[in-house]
C-alpha positions in Angstrom: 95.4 225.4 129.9 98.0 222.9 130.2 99.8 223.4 127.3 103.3 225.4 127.6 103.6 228.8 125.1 106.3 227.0 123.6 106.2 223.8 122.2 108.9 221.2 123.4 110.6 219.7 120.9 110.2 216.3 122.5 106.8 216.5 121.8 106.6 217.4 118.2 107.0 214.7 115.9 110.0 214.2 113.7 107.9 214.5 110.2 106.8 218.3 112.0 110.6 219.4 113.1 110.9 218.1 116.6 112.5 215.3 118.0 109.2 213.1 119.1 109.3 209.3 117.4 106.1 207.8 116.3 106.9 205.0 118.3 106.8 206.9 121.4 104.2 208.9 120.5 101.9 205.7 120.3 103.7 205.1 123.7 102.1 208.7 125.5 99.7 207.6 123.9 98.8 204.1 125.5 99.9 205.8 129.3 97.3 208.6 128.8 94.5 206.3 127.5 95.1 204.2 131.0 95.6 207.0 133.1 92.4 208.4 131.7 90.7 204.4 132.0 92.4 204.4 135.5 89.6 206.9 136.7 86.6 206.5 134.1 84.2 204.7 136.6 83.7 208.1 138.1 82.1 209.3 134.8 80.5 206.1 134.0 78.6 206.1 137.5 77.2 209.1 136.9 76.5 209.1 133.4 76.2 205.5 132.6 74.3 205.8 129.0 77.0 208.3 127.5 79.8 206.5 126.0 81.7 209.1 124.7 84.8 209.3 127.4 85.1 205.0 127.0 85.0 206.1 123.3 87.6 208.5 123.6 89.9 206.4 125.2 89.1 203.3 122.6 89.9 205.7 120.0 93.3 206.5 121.0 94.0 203.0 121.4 92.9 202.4 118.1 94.9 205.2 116.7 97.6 203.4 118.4 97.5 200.7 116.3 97.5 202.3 113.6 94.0 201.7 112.9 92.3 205.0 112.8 93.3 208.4 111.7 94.8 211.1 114.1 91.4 213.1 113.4 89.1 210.6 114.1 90.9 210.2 117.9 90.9 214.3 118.2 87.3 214.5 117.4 86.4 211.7 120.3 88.8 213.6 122.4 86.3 217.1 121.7 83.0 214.6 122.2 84.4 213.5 125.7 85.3 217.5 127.0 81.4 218.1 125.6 80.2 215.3 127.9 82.2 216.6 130.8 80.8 220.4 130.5 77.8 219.5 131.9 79.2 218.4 135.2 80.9 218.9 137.9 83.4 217.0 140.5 85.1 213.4 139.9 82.6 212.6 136.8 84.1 215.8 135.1 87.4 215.4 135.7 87.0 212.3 134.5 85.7 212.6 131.2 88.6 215.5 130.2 90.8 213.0 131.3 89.4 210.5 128.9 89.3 213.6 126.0 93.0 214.5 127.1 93.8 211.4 126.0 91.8 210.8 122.8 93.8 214.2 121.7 97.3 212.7 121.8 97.1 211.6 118.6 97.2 215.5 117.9 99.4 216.5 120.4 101.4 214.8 122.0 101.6 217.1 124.7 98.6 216.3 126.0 99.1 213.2 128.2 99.8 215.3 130.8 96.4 216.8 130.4 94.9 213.1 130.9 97.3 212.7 133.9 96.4 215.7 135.2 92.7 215.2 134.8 92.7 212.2 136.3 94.5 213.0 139.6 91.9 215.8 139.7 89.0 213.2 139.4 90.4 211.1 142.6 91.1 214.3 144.4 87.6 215.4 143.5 86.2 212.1 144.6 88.3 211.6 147.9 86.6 212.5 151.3 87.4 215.9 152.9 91.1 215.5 154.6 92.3 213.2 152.3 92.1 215.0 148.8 96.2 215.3 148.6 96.6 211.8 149.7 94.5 210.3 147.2 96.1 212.6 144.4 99.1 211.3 145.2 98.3 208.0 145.6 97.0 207.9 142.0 100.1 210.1 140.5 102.7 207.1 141.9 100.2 204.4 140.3 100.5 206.6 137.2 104.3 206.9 137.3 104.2 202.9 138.0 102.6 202.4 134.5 105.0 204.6 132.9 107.2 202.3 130.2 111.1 202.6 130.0 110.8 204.3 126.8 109.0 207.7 127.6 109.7 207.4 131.6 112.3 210.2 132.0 110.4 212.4 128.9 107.6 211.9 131.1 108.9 212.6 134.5 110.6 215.7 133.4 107.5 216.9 130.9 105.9 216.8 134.8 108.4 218.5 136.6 108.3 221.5 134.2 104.6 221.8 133.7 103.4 221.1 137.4 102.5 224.8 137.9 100.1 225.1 134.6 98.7 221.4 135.6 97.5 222.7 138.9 100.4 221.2 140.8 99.3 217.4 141.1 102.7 216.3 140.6 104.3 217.1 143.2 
């Protein structure tokens, strides 16, 4: 679970009560779909014929633009958590890192989730001794594609969910 029992307002939409502009949504968004693309080779090299995490992460983009609805991006995000199931290591991490993202467009909330994911998948993937080093390697080239906009939401969204995002922030 890396969702907090109570919702940040920062997260929730304006329409829905909170404080969370649409603009910046999109932006969470875009940053979880490449933090999710960032790692996707590891799914795809193990599971070249199933598209459904690169779908996932094309869907949010298209939500993005404005050019899908929120429900079609959620229900890629559920395909690419079905294709991870079935496995194990990097090439699961890496597809709920790809279905992380795709569920932005529901909650925002969630880029973490794709963060998170994806500095398992490296982690996962990294040769025995050097599991820390690459997650940390790939949480500064996250933070590096971070725009101005959401940086500090971002940043500070991290620092009080490391502990339910099994502490690859720090």
């Amino acid at each position: 679970m890396i969702l907090p029992k109570e919702r940040d307002p920062r997260f929730i939409t304006v329409r829905r009560g909170g404080t969370l502009t649409d603009s910046d949504h999109r932006l969470l968004a875009l940053w979880a779909a490449a933090c999710a693309e960032h790692v996707l080779h590891f799914f795809e090299s193990a599971q070249p014929a199933d598209p459904r995490p690169r779908q996932a992460i094309e869907q949010i983009r298209a939500w993005a633009r404005g050019e899908i609805r929120m429900s079609e991006s959620r229900a890629a995000g559920g395909h690419a958590m079905a294709a991870a199931r079935v496995l194990n290591g990097a090439a699961r991490h890496a597809a709920f890192a790809a279905g992380q993202a795709a569920v932005v467009a529901h909650v925002a909330a969630h880029e973490l989730g794709a963060a998170a994911c994806a500095i398992k998948t490296v982690r996962a993937a990294a040769p025995a001794g050097e599991t820390e080093g690459a997650g940390q390697l790939e949480c500064r080239w996250q933070r590096e594609q971070l725009p101005a906009a959401i940086r500090e939401l971002v940043l500070d969204d991290q620092r009080l969910r490391n502990e339910i995002c099994w502490s690859v922030f720090d």
